[in-house]
C-alpha positions as CSV (number, residue, x, y, z in Angstrom):
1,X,-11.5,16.1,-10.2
2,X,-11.5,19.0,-12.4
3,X,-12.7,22.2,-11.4
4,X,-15.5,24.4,-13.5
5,X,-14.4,28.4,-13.9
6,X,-17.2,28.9,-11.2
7,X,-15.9,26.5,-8.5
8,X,-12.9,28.1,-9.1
9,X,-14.2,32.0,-8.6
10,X,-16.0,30.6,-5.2
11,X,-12.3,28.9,-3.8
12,X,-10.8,32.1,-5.0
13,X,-12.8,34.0,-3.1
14,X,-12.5,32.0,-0.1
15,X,-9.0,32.1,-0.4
16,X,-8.6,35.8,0.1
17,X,-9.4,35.5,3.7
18,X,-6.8,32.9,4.7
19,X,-2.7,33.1,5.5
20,X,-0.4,31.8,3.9
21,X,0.7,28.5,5.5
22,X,2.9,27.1,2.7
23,X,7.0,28.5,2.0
24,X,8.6,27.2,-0.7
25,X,12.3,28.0,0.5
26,X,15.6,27.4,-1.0
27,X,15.4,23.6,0.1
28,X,12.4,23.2,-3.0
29,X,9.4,21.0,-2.5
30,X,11.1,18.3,0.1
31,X,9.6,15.2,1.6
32,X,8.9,17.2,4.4
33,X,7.0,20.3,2.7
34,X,4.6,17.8,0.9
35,X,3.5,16.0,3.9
36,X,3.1,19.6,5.6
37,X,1.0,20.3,2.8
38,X,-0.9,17.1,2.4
39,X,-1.9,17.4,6.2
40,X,-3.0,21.2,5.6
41,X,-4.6,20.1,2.9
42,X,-6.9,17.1,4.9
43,X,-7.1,19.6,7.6
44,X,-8.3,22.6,5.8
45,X,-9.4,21.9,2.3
46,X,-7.8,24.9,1.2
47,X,-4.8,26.2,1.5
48,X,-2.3,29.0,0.3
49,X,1.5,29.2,0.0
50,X,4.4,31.1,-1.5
51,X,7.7,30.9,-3.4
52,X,10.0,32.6,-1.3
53,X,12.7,34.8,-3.2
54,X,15.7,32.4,-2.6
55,X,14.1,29.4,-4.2
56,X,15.9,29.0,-7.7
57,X,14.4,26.3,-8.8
58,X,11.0,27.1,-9.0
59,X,8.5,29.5,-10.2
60,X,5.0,30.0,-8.2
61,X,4.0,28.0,-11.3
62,X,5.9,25.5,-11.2
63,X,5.6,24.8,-7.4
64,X,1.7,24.6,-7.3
65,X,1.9,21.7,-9.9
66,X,4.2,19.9,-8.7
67,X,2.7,20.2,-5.2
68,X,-0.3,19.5,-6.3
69,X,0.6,16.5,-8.3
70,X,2.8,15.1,-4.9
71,X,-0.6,15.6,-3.1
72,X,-3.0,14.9,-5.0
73,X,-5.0,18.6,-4.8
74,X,-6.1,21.1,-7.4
75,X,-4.3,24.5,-8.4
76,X,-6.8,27.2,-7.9
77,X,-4.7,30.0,-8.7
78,X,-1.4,31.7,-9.3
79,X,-1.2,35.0,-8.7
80,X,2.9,36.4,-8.5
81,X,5.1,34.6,-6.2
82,X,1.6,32.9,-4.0
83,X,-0.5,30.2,-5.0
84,X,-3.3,28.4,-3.9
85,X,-4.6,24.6,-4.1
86,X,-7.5,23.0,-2.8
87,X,-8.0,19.1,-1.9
88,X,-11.2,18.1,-0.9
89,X,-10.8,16.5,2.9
90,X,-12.0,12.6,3.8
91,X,-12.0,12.9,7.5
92,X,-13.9,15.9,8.1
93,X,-18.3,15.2,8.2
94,X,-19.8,16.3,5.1
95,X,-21.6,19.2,6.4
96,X,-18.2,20.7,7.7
97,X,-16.2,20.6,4.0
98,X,-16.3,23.2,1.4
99,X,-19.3,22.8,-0.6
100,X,-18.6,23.9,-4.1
101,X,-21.5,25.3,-6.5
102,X,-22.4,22.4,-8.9
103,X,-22.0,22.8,-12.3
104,X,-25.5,22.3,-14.0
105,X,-25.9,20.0,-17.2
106,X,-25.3,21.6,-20.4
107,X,-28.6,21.7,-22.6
108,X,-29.3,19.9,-25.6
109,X,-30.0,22.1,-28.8
């Protein structure tokens, strides 16, 4: 699922109000940070984390896309050494997810 500039304004904006649950530490993205990040993910939809200083390896770059290829999510943004991805969740009712703006049909000329 790709995500229009406008879908990605209204996470971005949603995102500002949330902690960051996610450290990528010196250990890089392990079997155990993905699954901590796939649950956040199926929990709360969206979710923010950070590179911490002593990772060599990766970049805040880097880290989102890998994390969000190892779980299946979307990189909303990068901003310095935080990022944040979004997933939408399966096992929460419909009226409880994030509902994104949809993106209207583009007009014939």
């Amino acid at each position: 699922m790709d995500l229009t500039s406008k879908q990605r304004a209204q996470l971005r904006g949603l995102a500002n109000g949330i902690d960051t649950i996610i450290q990528v530490g010196k250990d890089g993205l392990g079997e155990n940070l993905i699954r901590q990040a796939d649950d956040a993910l199926e929990a709360r939809e969206l979710v923010k984390g950070r590179v911490l200083d002593n990772n060599l390896e990766y970049d805040a770059r880097t880290a989102a896309e890998a994390l969000a290829k190892a779980t299946r999510s979307e990189v909303v943004q990068v901003i310095g050494t935080k990022f944040v991805l979004y997933r939408e969740s399966h096992s929460k009712p419909r009226e409880k997810r994030i509902q994104l703006v949809k993106s209207k049909p583009k007009k014939q000329a």
